[in-house]
C-alpha positions in Angstrom: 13.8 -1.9 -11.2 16.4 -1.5 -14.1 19.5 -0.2 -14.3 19.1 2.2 -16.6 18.4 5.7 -15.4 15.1 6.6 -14.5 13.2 9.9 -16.3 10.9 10.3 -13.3 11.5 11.3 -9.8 12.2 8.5 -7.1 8.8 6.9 -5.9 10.1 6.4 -2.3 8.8 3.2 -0.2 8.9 2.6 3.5 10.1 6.7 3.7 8.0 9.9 3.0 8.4 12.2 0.5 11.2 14.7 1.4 12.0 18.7 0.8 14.9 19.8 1.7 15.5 23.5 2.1 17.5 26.3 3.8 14.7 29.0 3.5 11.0 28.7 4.4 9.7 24.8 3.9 8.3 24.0 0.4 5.3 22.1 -0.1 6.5 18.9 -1.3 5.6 18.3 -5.2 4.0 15.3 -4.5 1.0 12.8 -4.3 0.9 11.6 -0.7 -0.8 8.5 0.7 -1.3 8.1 4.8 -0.9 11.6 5.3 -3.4 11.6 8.4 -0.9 14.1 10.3 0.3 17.2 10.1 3.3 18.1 8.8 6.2 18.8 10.8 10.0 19.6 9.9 13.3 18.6 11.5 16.6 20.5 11.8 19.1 17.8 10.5 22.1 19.6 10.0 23.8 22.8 8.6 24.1 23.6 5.1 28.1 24.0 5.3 29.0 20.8 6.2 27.0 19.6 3.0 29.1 19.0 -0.1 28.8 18.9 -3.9 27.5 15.6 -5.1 28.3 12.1 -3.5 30.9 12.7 -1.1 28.7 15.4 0.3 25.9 13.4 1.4 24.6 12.7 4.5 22.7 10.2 6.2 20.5 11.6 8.4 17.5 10.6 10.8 14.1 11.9 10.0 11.9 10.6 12.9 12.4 6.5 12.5 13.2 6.8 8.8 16.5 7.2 7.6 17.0 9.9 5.1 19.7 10.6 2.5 20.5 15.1 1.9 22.7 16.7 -0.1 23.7 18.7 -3.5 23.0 17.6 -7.1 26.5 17.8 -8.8 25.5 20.2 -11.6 25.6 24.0 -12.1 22.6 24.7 -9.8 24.1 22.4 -6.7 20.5 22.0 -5.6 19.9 20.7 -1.9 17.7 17.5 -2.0 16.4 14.9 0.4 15.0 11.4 -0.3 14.3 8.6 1.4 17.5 7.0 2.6 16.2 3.7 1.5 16.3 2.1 -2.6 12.8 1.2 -3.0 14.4 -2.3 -5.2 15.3 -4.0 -1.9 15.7 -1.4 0.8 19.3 -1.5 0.6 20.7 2.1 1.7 21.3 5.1 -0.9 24.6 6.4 0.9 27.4 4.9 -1.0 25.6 5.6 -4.3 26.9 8.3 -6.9 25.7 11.3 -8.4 26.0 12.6 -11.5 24.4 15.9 -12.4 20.7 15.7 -10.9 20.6 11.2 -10.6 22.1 8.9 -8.0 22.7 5.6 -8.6 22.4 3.0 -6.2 25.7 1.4 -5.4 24.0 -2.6 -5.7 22.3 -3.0 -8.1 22.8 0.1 -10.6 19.4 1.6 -9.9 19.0 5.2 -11.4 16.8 8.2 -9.8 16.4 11.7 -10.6 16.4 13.6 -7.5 13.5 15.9 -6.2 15.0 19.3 -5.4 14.4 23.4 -4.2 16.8 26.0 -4.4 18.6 26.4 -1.1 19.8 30.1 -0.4 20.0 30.4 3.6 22.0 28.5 6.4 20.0 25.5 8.4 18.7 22.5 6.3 15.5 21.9 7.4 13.4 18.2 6.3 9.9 18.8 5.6 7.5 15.6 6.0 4.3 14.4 7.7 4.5 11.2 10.4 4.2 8.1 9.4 0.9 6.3 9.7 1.7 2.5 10.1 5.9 2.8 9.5 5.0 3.1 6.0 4.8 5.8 3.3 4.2 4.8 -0.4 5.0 8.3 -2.4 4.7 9.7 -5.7 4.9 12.7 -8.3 1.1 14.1 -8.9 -0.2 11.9 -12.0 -2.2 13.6 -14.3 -6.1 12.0 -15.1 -8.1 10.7 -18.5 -10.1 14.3 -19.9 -12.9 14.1 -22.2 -11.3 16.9 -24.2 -8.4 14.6 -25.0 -10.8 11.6 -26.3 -9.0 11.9 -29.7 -5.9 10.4 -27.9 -5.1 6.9 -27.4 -2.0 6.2 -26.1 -1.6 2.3 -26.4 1.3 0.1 -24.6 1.7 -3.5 -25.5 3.5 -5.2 -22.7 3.1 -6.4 -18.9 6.4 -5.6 -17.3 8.3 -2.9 -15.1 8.9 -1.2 -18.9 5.1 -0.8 -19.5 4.2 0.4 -15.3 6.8 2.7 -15.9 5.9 4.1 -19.0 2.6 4.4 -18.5 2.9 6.0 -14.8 5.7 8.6 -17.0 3.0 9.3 -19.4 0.5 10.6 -16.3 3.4 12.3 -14.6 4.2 14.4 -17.6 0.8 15.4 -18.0 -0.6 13.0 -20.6 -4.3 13.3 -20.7 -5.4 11.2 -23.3 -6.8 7.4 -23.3 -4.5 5.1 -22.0 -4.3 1.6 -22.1 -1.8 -1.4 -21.3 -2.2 -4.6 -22.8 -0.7 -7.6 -21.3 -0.8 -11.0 -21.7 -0.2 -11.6 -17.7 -3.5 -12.4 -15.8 -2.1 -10.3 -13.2 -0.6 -6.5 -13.4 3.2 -5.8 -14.1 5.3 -7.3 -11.2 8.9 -8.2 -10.1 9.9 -11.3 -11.6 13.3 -11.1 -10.3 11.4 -11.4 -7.0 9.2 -14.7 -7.6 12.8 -16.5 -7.3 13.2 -15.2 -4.1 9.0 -15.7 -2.3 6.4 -17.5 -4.0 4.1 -14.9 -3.2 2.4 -13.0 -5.8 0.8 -9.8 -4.0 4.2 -8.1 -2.7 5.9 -8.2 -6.1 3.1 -6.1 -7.9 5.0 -3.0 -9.3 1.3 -1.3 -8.7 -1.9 -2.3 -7.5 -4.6 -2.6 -9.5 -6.3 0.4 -7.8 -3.6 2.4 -8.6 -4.2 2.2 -11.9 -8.1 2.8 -12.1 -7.4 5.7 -9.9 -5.2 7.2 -12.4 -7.1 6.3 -15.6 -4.8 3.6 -16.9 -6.3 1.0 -18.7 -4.9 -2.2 -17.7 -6.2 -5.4 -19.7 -5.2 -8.2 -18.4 -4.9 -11.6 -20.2 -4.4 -10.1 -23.6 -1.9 -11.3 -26.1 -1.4 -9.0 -29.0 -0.9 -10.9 -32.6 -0.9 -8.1 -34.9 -0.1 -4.5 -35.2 -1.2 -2.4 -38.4 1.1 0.7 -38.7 -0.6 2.2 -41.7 -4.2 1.9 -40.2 -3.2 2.6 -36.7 -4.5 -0.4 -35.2 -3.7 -3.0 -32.9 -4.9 -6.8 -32.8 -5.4 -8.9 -29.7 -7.0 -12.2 -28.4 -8.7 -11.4 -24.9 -10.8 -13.4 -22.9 -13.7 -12.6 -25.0 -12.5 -13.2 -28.6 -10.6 -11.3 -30.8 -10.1 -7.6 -30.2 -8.7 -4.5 -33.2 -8.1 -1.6 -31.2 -7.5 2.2 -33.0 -4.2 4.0 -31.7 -2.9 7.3 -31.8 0.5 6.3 -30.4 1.8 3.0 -29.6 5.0 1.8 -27.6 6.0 -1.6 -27.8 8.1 -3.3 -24.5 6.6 -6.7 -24.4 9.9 -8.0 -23.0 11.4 -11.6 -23.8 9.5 -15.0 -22.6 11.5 -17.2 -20.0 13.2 -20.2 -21.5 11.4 -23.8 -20.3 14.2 -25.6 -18.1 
C-alpha cells in the first residue's frame, strides 16, 4: 500500500466492517465475507468523551478485535469506526492523523477515507457480525460487467498495487463496462515490498484470483504490452498465444518501473 491517499474506503483485514452510530444501527455499506452469524452491536463508549479528529480517537474492543472510533475533522464531524488494525502490516491506527474525512497511518504514511453515519444521539453503539475463523476480509459493494455496457472497455496496462486498485475503484464507483488488466506478471498484482521479507508467494497477493472473476475483472496474466495506438484506440500485446490488438474505450497506463539486476 502506497502512501498516497487512498480514493476508496478502507478494505479492513483481520477486523469486520464497522458502523458506528449514536441512533438506531445502520446497515453497514458493505460486501461482507464469513458473515455466518448474526449481527450483534456493542456499547463501547459515550459520545462526549469523543473528540474532533485525532486526538479524539479511541481504541476500543469490539469482541477480540480491536477497533479505532471517532469524528472526521471536517464540517460534518461524522462518527466513524474501523478496524483498529492497518491492513499493510497490522500495525495499530491510533497514533495516526486525520485530516478532514482520511487517517493516515502513523508508519508507514498509509492513507484511508473513513466509512461514516451521521451521529445525532448519546451512546456510541459498534455494529458487526462475529468473526468466523478470527478473520474478516471486508469491502465496499463492487459493481458487475452488464451487457448493456458492451460498448465499454475499460483497459489497464499494468500488474501492480496501482492497477488492483484502480481496477477494484473502477467497480466501486459503479463502472459497468468491460474491464481488463494486462500484466506481464504470471501471477495477479502482489506485494513486492513483502517478497523481501517471506519467500512465499500466496500471502502477498493484493487479491485472489477469484476475487477478480467474481467481480468481472479481466485479469491476463503473462501479457507484455509493446504498443499502444491512441488514434485507433487500440492496444498491442504478446500473450502466451501470439500477438494480441485489443480495441479500448479508456486506457490507464501504471505499468510501474522494472527492478534493477544486482
Amino acid at each position: 500500500m502506497g502512501a498516497g491517499c487512498s480514493s476508496t474506503s478502507l478494505a479492513v483485514t483481520s477486523s469486520n466492517s464497522l458502523q458506528a452510530t449514536s441512533t438506531a444501527i445502520a446497515t453497514a455499506p458493505a460486501r461482507m465475507y464469513s458473515t455466518d452469524k448474526p449481527a450483534f452491536s456493542v456499547e463501547v463508549c459515550k459520545e462526549s468523551e469523543i473528540g474532533d479528529g485525532s486526538p479524539g480517537m479511541k481504541q476500543v474492543k469490539f469482541g477480540e478485535f480491536p477497533v479505532l472510533v471517532g469524528r472526521t475533522a471536517d464540517a460534518d464531524r461524522r462518527l466513524f469506526a474501523i478496524g483498529g488494525k492497518c491492513p499493510h502490516f497490522g500495525l495499530p491506527l491510533a497514533g495516526g492523523q486525520i485530516a478532514g474525512q482520511r487517517l493516515r497511518c502513523p508508519f508507514h504514511g498509509a492513507c484511508f477515507n473513513l466509512v461514516s453515519v451521521r451521529a445525532s444521539d448519546q451512546m456510541v453503539l459498534v455494529e458487526g457480525t462475529p468473526p468466523a475463523d478470527g478473520k474478516f476480509v471486508v469491502q465496499r459493494p463492487l459493481a458487475g460487467y452488464q451487457p448493456e455496457f458492451a460498448s465499454e472497455h475499460f483497459v489497464i496496462v499494468g500488474g501492480g498495487p496501482a492497477a488492483a486498485a484502480a481496477a477494484d475503484s473502477l467497480r466501486q464507483e459503479g463502472y459497468r463496462g468491460k474491464l481488463t488488466v494486462l500484466s506481464a506478471d504470471s501471477v495477479p498484482p502482489f506485494d513486492r515490498t513483502k517478497l523481501s521479507k517471506a519467500m512465499a508467494a500466496e500471502p502477498a497477493l493484493l487479491r485472489t484470483a477469484e476475487h477478480y472473476a467474481q467481480h468481472d475483472i479481466e485479469l491476463m496474466l503473462e501479457s507484455r504490452v509493446e504498443s499502444v495506438d491512441p488514434a485507433q484506440r487500440t492496444v498491442e500485446f504478446q500473450s502466451k498465444n501470439g500477438r494480441v490488438v485489443l480495441p479500448y474505450t479508456k486506457l490507464l497506463v501504471c505499468s510501474g518501473s522494472s527492478a534493477r539486476q544486482m
